[in-house]
N, C-alpha and C positions, 0 to 999 in steps of 0.2 A: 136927410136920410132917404126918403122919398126920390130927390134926383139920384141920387146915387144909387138909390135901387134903378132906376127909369134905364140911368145910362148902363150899368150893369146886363141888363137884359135886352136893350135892345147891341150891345157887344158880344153876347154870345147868342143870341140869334144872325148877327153880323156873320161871325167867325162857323156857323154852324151850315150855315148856306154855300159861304165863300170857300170854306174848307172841308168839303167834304169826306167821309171815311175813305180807305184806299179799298176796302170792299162794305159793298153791299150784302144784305140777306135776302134772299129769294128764296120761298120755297124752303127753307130751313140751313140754303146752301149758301156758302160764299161766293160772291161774284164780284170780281176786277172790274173798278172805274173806269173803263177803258174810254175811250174819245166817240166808236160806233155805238149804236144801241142791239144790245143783246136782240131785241126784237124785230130786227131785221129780218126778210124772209129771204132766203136764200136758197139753192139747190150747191150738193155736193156731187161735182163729175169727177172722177175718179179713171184712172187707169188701172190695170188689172196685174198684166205678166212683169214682175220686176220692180211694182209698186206696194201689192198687194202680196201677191205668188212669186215663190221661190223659183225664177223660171231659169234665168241665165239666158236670157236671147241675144246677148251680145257675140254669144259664140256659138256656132254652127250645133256642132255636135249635143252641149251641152243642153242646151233648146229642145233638140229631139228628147235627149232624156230625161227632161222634166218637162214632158207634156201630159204625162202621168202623174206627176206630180201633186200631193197634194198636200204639200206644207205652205206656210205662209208666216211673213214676217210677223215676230211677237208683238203682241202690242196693238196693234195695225186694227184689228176685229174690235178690243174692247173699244179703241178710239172710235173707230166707226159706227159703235152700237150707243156712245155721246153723243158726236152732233149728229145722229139723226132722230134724236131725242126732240131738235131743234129744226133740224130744216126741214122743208118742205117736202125735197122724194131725194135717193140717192140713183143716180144714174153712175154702169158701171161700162166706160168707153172703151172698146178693145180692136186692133185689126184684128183681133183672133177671128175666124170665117165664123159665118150663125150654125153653123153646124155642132159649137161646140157650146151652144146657150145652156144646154142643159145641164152639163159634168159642169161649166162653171158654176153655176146655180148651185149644182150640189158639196163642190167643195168653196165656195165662198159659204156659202145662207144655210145649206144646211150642214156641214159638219166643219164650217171656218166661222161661225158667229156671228158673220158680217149682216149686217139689218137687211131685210128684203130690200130690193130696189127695181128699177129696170136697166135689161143688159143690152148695150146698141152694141152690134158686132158688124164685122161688116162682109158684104158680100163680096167672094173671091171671085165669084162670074165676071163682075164689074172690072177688073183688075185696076181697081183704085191705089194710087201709094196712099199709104197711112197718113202722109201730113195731109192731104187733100181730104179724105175723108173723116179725118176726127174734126180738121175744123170745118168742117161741112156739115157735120154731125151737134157741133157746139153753134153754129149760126142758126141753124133748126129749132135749138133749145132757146136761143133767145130772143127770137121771131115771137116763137110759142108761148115763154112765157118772162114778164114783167121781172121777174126776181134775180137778185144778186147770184152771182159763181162763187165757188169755192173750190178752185181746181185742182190734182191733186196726182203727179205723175212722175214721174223716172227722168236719170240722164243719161239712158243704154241708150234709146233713138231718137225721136223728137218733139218728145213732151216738151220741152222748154220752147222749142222755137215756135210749136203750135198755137200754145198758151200765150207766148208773147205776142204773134199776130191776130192773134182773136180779143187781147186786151187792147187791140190796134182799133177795131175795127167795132168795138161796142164804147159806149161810155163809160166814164174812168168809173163811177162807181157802180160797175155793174161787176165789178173784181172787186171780193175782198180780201181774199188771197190768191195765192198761187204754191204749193209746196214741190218741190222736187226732189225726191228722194238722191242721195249721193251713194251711185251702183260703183263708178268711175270718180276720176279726178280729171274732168274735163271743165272748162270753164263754160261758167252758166249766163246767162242774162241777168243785167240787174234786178229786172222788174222782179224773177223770181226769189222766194225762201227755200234753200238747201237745208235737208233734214238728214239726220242718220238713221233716228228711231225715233217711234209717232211720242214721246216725250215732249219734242223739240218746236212738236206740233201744235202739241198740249200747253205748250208755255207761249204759246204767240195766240193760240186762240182763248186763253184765260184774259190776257194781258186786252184783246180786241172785245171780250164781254159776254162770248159767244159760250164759253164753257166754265163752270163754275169751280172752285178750288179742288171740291170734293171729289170732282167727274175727274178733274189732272190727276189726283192722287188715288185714283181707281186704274185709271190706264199705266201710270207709272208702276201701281205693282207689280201690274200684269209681266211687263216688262224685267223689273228685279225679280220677279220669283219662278223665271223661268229659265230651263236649265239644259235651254236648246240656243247658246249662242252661236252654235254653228249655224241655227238659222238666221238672228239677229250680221253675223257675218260669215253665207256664206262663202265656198272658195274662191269665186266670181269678183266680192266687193272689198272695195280698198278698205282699211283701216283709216277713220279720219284722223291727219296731224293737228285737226282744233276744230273745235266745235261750234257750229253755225250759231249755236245759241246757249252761253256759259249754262249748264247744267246747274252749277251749284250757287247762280243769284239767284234762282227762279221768278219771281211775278215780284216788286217790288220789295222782296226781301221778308217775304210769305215764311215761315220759318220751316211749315212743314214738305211745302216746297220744294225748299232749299235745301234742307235733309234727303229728301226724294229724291232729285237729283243729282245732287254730290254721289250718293250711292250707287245710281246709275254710269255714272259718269267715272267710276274707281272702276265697277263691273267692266267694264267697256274698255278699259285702258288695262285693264289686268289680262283680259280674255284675248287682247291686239299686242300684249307683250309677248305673251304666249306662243300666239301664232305665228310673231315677226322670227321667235328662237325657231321652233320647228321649221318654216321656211326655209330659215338659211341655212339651220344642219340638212336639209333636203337638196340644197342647191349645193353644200359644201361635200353630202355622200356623192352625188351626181357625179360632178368635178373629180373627185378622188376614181372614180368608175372610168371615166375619160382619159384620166391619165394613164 
């Protein structure tokens, strides 16, 4: 009886090491076994117009008229007001000239939710292009400091190609992500993750250990209970044909998750049917006008 107790216990001490739960408790919260350690220190740089803000600077016109602008993708704020929960400072990178550090200030941090951070804009005197200066801007940061990226930008101009050359030119694990938001249907770099809505975001960085069940199923509301999908897509961004990261597995088959997203991911496909009909009675009155 005794060995049999002996071997008993030392098999599920065996089995209790070897197999660990697919989350942990922290803090009262769920947290994803992921491969990195949660406590990693990391900075989050972030793009702003088209990332963050509803801007449209893929086209001329539209640009100008959303420079007043002060909508922003749903979602996007609570996500950001998560991991900075965890990282270290949130840096907000923009060609936008410094002249406008302030109105963004004001429509990010104070009336968009986004966590305080610091804004590097850059200067027009210089007439820097943008990919020269953002990663000129991200070499700075890692000159200065020790800690991992978490980068986080658009594919209207050249967030991907910046991001990819500056993962070039630091060590591999000084990137633990890279996100890029899909404005367009342009093809991206490998290295990057294509997002539609910061959900997508939520399910890669639960999955990486960085964000806890609770904090995904915080920013997903945000997202389902908002009743601005004009801004989730607006006139500017394609409808996606599929989804960079299936909505409705979510983190290992998390249930509540997987509810959360499925729901998202109907929203999404309802609100894209919608506007695929209206389009083409738009393009079919056009046509009729023409003729």
């Amino acid at each position: 009886m005794k060995l049999a107790k002996s071997i008993s216990t030392l098999l599920t001490l065996f089995f209790a090491i070897q197999l660990p739960s697919v989350f942990a408790v922290e803090g009262g919260e769920r947290v994803a076994q992921g491969v990195h350690a949660a406590a990693q220190k990391f900075l989050v740089v972030s793009d702003i117009d088209d990332t963050l803000k509803v801007s449209g600077t893929a086209h001329y016109y539209s640009a100008v008229l959303n420079v007043l602008n002060r909508d922003t993708f749903p979602g996007m704020s609570a996500l950001y007001q998560e991991l900075a929960k965890s990282a270290e400072k949130v840096f907000y990178l923009s060609a936008s000239p410094q002249s406008m550090a302030s109105r963004l200030q004001d429509i990010l941090v104070v009336s968009g939710g986004f966590p305080a951070g610091q804004f590097l804009l850059s200067n027009w005197w210089k007439w820097e292009s943008t990919f020269y200066y953002k990663l000129q801007q991200l070499n700075n940061l890692a000159e200065a400091n020790d800690t991992a990226f978490l980068l986080v930008g658009d594919d209207v101009h050249w967030d991907p190609e910046i991001y990819e050359q500056f993962a070039k030119e630091v060590p591999t694990n000084r990137i633990i992500g890279t996100y890029i938001h899909q404005i367009g249907a342009r093809p991206l770099p490998s290295s990057v993750s294509p997002f539609t809505t910061a959900y997508e975001i939520v399910l890669n960085e639960i999955e990486e250990g960085r964000l806890s069940v609770e904090q995904g199923l915080r920013v997903g509301k945000v997202i389902l209970d908002s009743d601005r999908m004009d801004l989730v897509f607006p006139s500017y961004k394609v409808c996606p044909t599929a989804f960079a990261h299936q909505y409705g597995t979510g983190v290992r088959g998390e249930p509540a998750l997987v509810s959360m997203g499925s729901q998202i991911e109907t929203k999404i496909k309802n609100y894209c049917t919608k506007l695929a009909r209206q389009r083409a009675l738009t393009l079919e009155y056009r046509y009729s006008i023409d003729r």
